[in-house]
py3Dmol code that shows the C-alpha trace and the ligand (Angstrom):
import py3Dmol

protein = """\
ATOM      1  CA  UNK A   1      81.913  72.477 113.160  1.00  0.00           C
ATOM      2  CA  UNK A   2      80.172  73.201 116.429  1.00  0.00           C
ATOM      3  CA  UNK A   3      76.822  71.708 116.426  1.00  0.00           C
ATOM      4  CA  UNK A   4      73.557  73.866 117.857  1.00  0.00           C
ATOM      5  CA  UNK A   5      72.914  71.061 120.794  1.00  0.00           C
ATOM      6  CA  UNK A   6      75.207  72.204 123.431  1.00  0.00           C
ATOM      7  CA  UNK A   7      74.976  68.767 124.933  1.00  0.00           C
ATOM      8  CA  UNK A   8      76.438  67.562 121.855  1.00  0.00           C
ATOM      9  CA  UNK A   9      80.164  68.408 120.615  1.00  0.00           C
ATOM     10  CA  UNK A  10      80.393  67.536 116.900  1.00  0.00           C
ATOM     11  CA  UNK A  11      83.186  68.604 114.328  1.00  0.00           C
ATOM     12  CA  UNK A  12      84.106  67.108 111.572  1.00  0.00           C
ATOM     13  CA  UNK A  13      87.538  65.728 110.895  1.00  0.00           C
ATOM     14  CA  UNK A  14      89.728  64.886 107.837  1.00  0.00           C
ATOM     15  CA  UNK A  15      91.565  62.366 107.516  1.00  0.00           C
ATOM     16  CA  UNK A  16      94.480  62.652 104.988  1.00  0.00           C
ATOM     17  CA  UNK A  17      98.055  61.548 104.092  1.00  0.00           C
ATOM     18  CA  UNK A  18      99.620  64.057 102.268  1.00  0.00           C
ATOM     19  CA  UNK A  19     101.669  62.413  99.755  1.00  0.00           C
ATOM     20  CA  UNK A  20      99.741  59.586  99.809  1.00  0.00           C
ATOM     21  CA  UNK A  21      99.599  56.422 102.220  1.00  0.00           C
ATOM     22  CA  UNK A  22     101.992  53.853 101.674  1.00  0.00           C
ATOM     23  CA  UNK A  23     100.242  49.963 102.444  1.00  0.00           C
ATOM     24  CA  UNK A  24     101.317  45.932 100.690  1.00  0.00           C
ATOM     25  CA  UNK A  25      99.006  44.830  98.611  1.00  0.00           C
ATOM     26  CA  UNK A  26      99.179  41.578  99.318  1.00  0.00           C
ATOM     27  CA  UNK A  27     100.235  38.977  96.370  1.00  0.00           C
ATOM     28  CA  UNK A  28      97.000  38.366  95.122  1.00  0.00           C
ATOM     29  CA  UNK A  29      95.658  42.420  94.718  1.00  0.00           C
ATOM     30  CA  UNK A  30      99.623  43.053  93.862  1.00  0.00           C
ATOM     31  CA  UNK A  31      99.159  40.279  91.077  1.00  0.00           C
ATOM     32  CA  UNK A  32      96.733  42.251  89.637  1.00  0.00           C
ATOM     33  CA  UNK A  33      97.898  45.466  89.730  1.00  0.00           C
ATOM     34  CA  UNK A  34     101.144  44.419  88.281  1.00  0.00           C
ATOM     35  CA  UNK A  35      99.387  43.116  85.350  1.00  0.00           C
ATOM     36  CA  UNK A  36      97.034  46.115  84.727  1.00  0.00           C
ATOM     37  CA  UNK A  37     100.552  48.211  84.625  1.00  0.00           C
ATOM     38  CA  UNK A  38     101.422  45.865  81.911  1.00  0.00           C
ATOM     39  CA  UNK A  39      98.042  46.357  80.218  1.00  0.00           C
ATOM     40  CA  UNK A  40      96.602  42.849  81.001  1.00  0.00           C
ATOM     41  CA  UNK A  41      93.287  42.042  83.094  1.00  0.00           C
ATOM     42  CA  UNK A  42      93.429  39.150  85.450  1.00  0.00           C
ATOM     43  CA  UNK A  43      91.726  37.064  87.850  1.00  0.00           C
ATOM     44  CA  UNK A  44      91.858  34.260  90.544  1.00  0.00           C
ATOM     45  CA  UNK A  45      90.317  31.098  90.658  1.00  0.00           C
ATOM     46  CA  UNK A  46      88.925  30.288  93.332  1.00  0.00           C
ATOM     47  CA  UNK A  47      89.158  26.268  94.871  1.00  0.00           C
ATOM     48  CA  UNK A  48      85.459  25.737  93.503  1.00  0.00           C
ATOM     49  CA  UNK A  49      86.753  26.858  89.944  1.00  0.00           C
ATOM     50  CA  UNK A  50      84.832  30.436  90.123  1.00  0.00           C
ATOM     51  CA  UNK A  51      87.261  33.361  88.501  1.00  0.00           C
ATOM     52  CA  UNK A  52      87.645  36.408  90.630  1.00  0.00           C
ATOM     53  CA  UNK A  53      88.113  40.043  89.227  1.00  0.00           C
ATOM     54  CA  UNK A  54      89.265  41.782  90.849  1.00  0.00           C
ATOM     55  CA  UNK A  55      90.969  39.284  92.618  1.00  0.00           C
ATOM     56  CA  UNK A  56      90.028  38.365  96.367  1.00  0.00           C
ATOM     57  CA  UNK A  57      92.019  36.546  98.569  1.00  0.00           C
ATOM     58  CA  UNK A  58      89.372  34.958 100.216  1.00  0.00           C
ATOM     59  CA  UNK A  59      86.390  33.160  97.843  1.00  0.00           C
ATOM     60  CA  UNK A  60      83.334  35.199  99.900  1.00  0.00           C
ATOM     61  CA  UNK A  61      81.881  32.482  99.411  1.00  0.00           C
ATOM     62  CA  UNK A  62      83.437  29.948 101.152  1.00  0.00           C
ATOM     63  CA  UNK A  63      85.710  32.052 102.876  1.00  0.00           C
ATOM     64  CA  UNK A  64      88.462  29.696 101.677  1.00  0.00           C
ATOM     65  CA  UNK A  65      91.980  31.263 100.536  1.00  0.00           C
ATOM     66  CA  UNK A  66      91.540  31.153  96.729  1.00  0.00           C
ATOM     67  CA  UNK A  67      94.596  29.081  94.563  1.00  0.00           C
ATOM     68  CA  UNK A  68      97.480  30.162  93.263  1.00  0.00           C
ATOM     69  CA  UNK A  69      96.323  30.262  89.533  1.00  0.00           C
ATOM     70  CA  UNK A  70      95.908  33.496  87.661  1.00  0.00           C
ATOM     71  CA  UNK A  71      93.689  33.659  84.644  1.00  0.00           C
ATOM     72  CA  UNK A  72      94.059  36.456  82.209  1.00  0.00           C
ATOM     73  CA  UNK A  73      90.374  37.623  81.410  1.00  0.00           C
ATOM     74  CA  UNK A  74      88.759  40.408  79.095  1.00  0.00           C
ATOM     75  CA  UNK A  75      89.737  43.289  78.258  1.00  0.00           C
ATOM     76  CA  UNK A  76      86.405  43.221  76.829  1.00  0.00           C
ATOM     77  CA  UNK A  77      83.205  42.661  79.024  1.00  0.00           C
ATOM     78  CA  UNK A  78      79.624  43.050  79.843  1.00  0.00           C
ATOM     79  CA  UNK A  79      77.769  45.825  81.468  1.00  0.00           C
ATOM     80  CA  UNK A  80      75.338  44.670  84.295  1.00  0.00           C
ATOM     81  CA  UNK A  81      74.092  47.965  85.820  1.00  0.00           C
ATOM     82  CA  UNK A  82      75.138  50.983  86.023  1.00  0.00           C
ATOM     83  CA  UNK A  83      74.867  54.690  88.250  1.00  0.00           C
ATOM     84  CA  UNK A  84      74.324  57.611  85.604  1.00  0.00           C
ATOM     85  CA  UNK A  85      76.877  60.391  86.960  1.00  0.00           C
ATOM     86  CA  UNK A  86      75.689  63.645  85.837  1.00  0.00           C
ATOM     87  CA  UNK A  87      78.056  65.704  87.037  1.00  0.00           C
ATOM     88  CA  UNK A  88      81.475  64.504  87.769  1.00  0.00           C
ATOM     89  CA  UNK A  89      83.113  65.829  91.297  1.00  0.00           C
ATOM     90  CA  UNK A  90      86.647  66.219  91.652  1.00  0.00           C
ATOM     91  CA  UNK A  91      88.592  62.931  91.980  1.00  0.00           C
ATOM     92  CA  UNK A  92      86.077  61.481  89.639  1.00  0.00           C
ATOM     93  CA  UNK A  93      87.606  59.402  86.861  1.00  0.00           C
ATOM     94  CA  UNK A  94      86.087  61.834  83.873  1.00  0.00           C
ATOM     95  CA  UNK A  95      85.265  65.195  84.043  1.00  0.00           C
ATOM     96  CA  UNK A  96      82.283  64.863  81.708  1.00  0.00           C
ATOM     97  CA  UNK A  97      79.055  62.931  82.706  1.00  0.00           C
ATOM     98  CA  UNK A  98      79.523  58.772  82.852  1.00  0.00           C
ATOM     99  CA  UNK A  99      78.552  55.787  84.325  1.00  0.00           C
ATOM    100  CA  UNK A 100      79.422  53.874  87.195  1.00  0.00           C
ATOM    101  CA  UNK A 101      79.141  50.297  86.288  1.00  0.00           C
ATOM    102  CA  UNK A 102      79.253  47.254  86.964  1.00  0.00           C
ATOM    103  CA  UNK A 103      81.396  45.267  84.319  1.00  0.00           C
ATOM    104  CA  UNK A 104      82.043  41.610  84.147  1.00  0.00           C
ATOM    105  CA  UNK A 105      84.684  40.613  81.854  1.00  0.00           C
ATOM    106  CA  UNK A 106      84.770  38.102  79.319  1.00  0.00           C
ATOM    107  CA  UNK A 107      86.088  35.297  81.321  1.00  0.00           C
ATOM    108  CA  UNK A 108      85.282  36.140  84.589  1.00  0.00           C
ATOM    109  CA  UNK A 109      82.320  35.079  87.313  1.00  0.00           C
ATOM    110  CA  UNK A 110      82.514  38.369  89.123  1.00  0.00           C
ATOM    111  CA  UNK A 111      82.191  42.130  88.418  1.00  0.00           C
ATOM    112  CA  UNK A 112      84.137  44.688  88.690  1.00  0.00           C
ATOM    113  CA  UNK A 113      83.106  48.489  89.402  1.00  0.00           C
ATOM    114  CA  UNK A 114      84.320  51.041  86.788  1.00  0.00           C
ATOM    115  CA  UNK A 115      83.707  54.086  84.921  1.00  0.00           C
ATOM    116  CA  UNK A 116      82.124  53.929  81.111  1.00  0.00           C
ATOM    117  CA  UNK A 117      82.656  56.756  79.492  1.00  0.00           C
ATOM    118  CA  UNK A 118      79.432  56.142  77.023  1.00  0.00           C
ATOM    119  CA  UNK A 119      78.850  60.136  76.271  1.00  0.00           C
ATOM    120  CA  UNK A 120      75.455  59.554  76.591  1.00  0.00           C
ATOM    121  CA  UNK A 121      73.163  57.852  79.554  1.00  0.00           C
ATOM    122  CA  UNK A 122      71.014  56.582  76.666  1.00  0.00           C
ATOM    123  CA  UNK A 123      73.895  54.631  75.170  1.00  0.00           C
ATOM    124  CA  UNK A 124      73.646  52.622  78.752  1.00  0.00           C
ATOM    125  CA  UNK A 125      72.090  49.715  78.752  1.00  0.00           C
ATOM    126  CA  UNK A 126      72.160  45.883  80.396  1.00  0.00           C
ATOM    127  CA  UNK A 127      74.264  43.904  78.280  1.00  0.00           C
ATOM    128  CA  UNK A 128      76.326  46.795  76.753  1.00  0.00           C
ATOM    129  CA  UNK A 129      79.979  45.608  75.698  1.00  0.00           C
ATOM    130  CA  UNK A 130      83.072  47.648  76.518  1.00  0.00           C
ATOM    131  CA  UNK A 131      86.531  47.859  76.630  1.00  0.00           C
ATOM    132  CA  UNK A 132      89.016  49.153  78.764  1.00  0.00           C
ATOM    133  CA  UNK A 133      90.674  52.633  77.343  1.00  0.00           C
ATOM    134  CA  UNK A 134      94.593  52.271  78.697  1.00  0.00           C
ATOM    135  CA  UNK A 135      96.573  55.078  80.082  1.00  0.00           C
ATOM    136  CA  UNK A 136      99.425  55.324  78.378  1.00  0.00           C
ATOM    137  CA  UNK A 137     101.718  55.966  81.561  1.00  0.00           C
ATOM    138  CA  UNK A 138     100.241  53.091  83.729  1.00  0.00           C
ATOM    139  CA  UNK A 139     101.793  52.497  86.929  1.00  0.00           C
ATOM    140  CA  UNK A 140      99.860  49.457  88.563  1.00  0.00           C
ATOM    141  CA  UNK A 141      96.961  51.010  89.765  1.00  0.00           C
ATOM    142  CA  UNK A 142      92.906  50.652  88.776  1.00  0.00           C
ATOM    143  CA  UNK A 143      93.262  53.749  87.141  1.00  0.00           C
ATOM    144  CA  UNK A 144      95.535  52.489  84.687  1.00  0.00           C
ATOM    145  CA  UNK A 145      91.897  51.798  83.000  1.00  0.00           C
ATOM    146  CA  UNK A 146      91.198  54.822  82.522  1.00  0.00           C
ATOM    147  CA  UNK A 147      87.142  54.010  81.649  1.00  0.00           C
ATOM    148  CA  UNK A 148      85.806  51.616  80.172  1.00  0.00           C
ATOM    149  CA  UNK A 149      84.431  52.578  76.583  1.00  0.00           C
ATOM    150  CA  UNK A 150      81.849  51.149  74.226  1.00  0.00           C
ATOM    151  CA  UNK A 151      82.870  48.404  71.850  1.00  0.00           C
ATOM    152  CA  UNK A 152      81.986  49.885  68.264  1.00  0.00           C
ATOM    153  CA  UNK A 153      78.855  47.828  67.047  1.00  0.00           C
ATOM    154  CA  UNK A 154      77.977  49.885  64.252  1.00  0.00           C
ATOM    155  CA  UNK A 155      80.162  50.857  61.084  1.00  0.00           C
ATOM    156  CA  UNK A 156      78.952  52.630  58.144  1.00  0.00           C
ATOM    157  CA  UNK A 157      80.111  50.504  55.111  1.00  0.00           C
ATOM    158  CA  UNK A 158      79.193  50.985  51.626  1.00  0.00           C
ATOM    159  CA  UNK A 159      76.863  48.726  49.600  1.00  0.00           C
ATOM    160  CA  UNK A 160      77.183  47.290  46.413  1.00  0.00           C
ATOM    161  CA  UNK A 161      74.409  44.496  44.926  1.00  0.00           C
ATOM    162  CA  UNK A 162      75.600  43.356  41.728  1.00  0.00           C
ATOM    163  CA  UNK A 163      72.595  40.733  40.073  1.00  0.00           C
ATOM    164  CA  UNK A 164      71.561  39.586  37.054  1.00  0.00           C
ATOM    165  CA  UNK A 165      68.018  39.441  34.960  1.00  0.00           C
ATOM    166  CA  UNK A 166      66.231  36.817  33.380  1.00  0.00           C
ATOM    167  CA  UNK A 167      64.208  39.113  30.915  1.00  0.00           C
ATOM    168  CA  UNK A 168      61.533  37.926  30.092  1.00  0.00           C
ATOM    169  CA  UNK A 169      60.776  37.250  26.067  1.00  0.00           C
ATOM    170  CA  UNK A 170      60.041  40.786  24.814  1.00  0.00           C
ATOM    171  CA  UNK A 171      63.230  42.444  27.191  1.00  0.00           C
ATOM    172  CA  UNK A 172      64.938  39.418  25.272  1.00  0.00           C
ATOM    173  CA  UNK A 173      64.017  40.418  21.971  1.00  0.00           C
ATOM    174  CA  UNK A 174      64.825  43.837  22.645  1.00  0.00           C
ATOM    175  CA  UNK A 175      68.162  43.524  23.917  1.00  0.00           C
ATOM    176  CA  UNK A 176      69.416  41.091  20.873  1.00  0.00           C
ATOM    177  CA  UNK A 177      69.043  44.032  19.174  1.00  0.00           C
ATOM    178  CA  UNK A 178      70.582  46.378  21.364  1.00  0.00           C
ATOM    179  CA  UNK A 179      73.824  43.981  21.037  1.00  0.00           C
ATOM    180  CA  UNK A 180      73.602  44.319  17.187  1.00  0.00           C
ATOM    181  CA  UNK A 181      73.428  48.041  17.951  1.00  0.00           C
ATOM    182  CA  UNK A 182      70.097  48.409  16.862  1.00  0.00           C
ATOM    183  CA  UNK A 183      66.497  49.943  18.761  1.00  0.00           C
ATOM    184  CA  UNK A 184      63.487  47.421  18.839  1.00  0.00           C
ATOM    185  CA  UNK A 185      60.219  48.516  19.398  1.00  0.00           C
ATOM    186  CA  UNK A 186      56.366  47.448  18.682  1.00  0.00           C
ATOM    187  CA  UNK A 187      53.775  49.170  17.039  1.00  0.00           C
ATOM    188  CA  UNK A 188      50.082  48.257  18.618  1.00  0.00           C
ATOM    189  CA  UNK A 189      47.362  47.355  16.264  1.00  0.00           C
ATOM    190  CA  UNK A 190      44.761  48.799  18.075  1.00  0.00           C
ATOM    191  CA  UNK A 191      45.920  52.008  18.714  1.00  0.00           C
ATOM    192  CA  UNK A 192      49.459  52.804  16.317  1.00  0.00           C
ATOM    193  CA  UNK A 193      51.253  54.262  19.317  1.00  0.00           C
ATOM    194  CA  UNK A 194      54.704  52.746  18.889  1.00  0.00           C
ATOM    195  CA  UNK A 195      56.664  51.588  22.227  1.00  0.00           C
ATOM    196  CA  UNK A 196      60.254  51.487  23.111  1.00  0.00           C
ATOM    197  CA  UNK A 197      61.789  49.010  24.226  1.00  0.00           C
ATOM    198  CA  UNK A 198      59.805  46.260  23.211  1.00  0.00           C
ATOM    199  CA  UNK A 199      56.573  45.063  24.655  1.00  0.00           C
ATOM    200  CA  UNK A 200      54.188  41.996  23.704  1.00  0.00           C
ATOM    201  CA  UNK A 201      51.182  44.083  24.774  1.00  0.00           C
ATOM    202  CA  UNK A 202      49.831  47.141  24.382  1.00  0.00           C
ATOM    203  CA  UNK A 203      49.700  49.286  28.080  1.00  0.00           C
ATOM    204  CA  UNK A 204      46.628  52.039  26.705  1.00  0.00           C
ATOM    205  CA  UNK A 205      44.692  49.002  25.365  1.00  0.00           C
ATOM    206  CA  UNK A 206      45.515  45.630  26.307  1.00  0.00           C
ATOM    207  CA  UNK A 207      46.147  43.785  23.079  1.00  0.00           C
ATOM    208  CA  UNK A 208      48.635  41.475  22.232  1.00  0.00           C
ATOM    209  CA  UNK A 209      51.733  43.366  19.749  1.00  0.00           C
ATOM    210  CA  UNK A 210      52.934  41.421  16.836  1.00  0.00           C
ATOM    211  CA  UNK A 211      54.370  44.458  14.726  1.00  0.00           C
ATOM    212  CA  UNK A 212      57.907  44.726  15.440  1.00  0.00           C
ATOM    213  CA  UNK A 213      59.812  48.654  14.478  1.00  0.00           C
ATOM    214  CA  UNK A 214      62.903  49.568  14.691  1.00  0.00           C
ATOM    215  CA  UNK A 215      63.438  52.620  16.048  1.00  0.00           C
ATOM    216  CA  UNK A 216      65.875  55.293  15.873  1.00  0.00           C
ATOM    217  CA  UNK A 217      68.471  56.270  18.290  1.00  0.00           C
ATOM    218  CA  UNK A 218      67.916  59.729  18.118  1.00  0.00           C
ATOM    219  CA  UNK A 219      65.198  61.633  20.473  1.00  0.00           C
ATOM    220  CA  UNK A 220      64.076  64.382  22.479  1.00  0.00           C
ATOM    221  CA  UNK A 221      65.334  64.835  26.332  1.00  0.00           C
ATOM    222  CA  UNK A 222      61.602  65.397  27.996  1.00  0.00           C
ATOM    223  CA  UNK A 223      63.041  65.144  31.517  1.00  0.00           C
ATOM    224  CA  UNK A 224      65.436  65.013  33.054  1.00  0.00           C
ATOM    225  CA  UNK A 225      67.613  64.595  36.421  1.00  0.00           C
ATOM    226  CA  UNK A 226      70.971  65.823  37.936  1.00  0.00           C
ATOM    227  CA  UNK A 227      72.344  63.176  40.580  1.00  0.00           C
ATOM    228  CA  UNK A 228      75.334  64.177  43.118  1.00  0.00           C
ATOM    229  CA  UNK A 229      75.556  60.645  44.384  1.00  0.00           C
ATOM    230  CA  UNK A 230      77.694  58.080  42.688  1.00  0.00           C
ATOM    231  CA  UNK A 231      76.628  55.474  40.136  1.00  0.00           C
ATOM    232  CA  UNK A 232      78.243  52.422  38.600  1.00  0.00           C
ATOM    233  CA  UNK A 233      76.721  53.026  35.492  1.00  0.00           C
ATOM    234  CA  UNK A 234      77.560  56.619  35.388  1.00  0.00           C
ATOM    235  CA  UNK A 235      80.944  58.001  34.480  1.00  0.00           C
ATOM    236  CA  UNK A 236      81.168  60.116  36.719  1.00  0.00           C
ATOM    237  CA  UNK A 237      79.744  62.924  39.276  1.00  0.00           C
ATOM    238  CA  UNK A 238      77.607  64.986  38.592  1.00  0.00           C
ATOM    239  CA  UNK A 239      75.512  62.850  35.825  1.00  0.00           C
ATOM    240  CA  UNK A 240      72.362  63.175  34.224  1.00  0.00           C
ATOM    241  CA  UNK A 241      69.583  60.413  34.382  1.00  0.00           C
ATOM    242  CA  UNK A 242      66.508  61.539  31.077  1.00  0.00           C
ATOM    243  CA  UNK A 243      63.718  60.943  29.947  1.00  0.00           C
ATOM    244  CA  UNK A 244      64.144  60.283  25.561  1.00  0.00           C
ATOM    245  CA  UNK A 245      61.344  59.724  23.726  1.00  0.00           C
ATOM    246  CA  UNK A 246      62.961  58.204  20.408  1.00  0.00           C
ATOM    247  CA  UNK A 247      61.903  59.976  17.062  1.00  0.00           C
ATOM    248  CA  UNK A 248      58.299  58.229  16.214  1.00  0.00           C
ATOM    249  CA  UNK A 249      57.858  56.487  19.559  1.00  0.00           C
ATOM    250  CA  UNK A 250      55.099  57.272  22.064  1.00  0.00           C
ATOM    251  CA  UNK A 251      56.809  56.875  25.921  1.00  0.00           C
ATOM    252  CA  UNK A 252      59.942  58.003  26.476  1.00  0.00           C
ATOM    253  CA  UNK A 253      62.179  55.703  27.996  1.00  0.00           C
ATOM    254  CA  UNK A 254      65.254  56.381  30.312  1.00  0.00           C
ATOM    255  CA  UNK A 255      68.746  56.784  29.985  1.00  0.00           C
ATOM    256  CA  UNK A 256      72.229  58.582  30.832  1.00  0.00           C
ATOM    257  CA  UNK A 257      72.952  61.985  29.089  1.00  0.00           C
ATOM    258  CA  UNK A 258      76.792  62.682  28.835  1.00  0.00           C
ATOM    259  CA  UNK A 259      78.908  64.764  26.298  1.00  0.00           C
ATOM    260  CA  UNK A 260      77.897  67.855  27.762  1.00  0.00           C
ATOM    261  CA  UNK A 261      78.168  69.649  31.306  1.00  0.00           C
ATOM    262  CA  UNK A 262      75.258  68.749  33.478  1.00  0.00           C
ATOM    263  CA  UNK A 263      73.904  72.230  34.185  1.00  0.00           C
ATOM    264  CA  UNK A 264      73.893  72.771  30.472  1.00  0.00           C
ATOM    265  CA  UNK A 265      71.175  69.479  29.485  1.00  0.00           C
ATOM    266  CA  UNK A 266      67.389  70.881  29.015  1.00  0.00           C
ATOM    267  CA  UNK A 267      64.338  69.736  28.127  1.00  0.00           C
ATOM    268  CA  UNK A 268      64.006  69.579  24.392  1.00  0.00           C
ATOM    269  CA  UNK A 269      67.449  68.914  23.595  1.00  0.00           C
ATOM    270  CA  UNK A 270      68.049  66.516  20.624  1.00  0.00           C
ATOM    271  CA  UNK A 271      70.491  63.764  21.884  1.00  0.00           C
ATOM    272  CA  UNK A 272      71.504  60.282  19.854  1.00  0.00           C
ATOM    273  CA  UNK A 273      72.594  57.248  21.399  1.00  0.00           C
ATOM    274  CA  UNK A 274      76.607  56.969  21.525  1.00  0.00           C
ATOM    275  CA  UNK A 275      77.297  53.598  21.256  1.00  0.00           C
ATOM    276  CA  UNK A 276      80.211  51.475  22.612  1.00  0.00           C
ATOM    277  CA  UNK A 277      82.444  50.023  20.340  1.00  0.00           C
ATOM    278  CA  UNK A 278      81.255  47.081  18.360  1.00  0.00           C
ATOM    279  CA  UNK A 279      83.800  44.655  19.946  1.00  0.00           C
ATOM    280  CA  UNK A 280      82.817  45.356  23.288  1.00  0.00           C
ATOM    281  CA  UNK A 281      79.324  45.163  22.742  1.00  0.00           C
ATOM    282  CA  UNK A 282      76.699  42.413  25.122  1.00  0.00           C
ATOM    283  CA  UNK A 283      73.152  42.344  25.220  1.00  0.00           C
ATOM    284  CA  UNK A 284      72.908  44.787  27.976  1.00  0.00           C
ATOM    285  CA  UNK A 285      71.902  48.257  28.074  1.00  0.00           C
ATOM    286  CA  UNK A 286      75.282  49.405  28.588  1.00  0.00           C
ATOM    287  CA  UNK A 287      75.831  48.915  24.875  1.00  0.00           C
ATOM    288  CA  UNK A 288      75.102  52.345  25.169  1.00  0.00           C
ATOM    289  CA  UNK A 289      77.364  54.439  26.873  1.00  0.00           C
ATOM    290  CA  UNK A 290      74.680  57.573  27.329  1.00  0.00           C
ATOM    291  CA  UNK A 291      72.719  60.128  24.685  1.00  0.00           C
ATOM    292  CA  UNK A 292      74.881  63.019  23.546  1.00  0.00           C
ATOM    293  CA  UNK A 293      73.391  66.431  22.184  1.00  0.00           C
ATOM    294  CA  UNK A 294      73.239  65.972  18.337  1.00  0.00           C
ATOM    295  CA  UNK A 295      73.335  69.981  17.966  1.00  0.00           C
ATOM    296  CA  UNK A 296      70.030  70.355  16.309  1.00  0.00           C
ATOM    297  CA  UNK A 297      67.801  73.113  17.537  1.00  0.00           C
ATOM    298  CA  UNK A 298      65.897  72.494  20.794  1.00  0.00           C
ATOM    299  CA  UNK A 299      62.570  70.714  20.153  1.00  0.00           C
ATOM    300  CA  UNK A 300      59.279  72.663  21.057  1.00  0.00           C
ATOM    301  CA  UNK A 301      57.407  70.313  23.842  1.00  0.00           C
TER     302      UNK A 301
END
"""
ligand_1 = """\
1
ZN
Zn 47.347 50.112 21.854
"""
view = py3Dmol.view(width=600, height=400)
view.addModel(protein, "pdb")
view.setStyle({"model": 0}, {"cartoon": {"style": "trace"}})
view.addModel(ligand_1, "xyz")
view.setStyle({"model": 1}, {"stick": {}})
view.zoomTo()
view.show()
C-alpha cells in the first residue's frame, strides 16, 4: 500500500507457503510432537533437574543443551494467567470466546501457552485446573490439544442422612406403645386438654403431666400437604404429609395420608391409622404405614 509521504515507499508484503512449509524439528521438539500424536504430554529435563514443556533444547537458563531424558507430565495442569479472547479471528483454535493461557502441567517447572475453552471469562481464574481435550485425528502437532478444558470440580450427588434418636423419657413412653400398636397420650391437670404423643408437661400451662390416655387412632385431617419430591418414608410420589388431630386430643400431630389419590385428601376427612403388620412392628413411628380415609362423612372444622 502506497504510503502518503512520498519520501517514503511502504507496502506491505505477505509472506506465505502455500501448502505449508516443510522444516526438522529437531529431536527434542520432534520428541514431543510425536508423543502428543500418541496422546501423551512430555517434557525435558534439563542438567539442573528443571522439567521443560514444551521441551527446549537449550535450558534458557543456563544455555546448556538439556539431557536426553524425557518425562511424561500432565495431562492435567494449572492455570497461571490468562488473555480473555472475546472474539476469536480466523486461525484461532475455537471459534467461540476463550482464553489464552498459560498452563503448567502437573509435573512440569515451565508453562506452556494454550487455549481453555472455559465458556465463560468468569470461570478463569489463577489456579484453575484443566485438561487437555484430544483430537481424535492427531497428527503430531500442538493442535492435537485441541484446548485445554476445565477439570469438573463440582458434581451434583444426592444426599441421604440416615441417624438415630435417643428420645427422651416421654418420646420413650410413647413409642413402647406405638410398638404394641397402641396411641399414648397425657391429659394435663390444670387445663384437661389431652396431648398426642406423649408429653411430661403441659405446653398452655407449664405443669408437670402424670395422667396417661390412650388415644384413638382415628382423627380428623386439619391440614394438609402434597409433596412432588421424594421421601424415604413415603411410598411413593406424589404423597401427602397431614395434620390429624386424634378423636379427643387437643393438637394435631403429623403424619402420612395414603389409600387414596393425593388430589382427592381434604381437610376434614376422617382417616385411621393403618398399621403394619404385628411381626414387623419396632418402636418407631413407622409402625404406622400412613392414615387412610375411614369413609365417614367429612368433619365440619
Ligand atoms: Zn395444661
Amino acid at each position: 500500500m502506497p504510503s502518503s509521504d512520498p519520501t517514503t515507499l511502504r507496502a506491505r508484503h505477505t509472506l506465505e507457503f502455500p501448502g505449508g512449509y516443510t522444516r526438522t524439528t529437531g529431536p527434542v521438539i520432534g520428541r514431543f510432537l510425536t508423543e502428543l500424536r500418541d496422546g501423551r504430554v512430555v517434557g525435558v529435563r534439563t542438567a539442573a533437574g528443571r522439567t521443560l514443556v514444551p521441551p527446549l533444547e537449550y535450558d534458557p537458563d543456563t544455555g546448556d543443551a538439556v539431557t536426553e531424558e524425557f518425562v511424561e507430565v500432565g495431562p492435567a495442569g494449572t492455570v497461571e494467567s490468562w488473555a480473555w479472547v472475546n472474539t476469536p479471528r480466523k486461525g484461532h483454535p475455537l471459534d467461540r470466546p476463550f482464553a489464552w493461557a498459560l498452563i503448567r502441567l502437573d509435573g512440569a517447572d515451565t508453562a506452556l501457552v494454550h487455549a481453555v475453552d472455559a465458556g465463560d471469562v468468569k470461570a478463569m481464574r489463577p489456579g484453575l485446573r484443566v485438561r487437555p481435550r484430544w483430537r481424535a485425528e492427531r497428527t503430531g502437532h500442538i493442535t492435537d490439544i485441541e484446548s485445554f478444558v476445565p477439570e469438573v470440580t463440582r458434581i451434583v450427588s444426592e444426599v441421604r442422612v440416615e441417624y438415630s434418636l435417643r428420645p427422651g423419657l416421654a418420646l420413650a413412653r410413647f413409642l413402647q406403645g406405638v410398638a404394641e400398636g397402641v396411641l399414648i397420650g397425657c391429659r394435663c391437670g390444670g387445663c384437661h386438654k389431652v396431648y398426642v404423643p406423649y408429653r411430661l408437661s403441659c405446653p398452655e400451662c407449664g405443669v408437670p403431666i402424670t395422667e396417661e390416655v390412650v388415644v384413638p387412632d382415628t382423627g380428623t385431617v386439619t391440614t394438609f400437604a402434597i409433596n412432588n419430591l421424594p421421601d424415604p418414608r413415603a411410598p411413593e410420589v406424589p404423597f401427602v404429609s397431614a395434620y390429624i388431630q386424634l378423636d379427643g386430643t387437643d393438637i394435631p400431630m403429623i403424619a402420612l395420608v395414603g389409600g387414596i389419590a393425593a388430589h382427592e385428601v381434604r381437610q376434614g376427612m376422617r382417616v385411621r391409622a393403618v398399621w403394619v403388620p404385628e411381626e414387623e412392628r419396632t418402636t418407631s413411628m413407622s409402625n404406622i404405614k400412613w392414615f387412610a380415609p375411614t369413609g365417614e362423612p367429612d368433619v365440619e372444622l
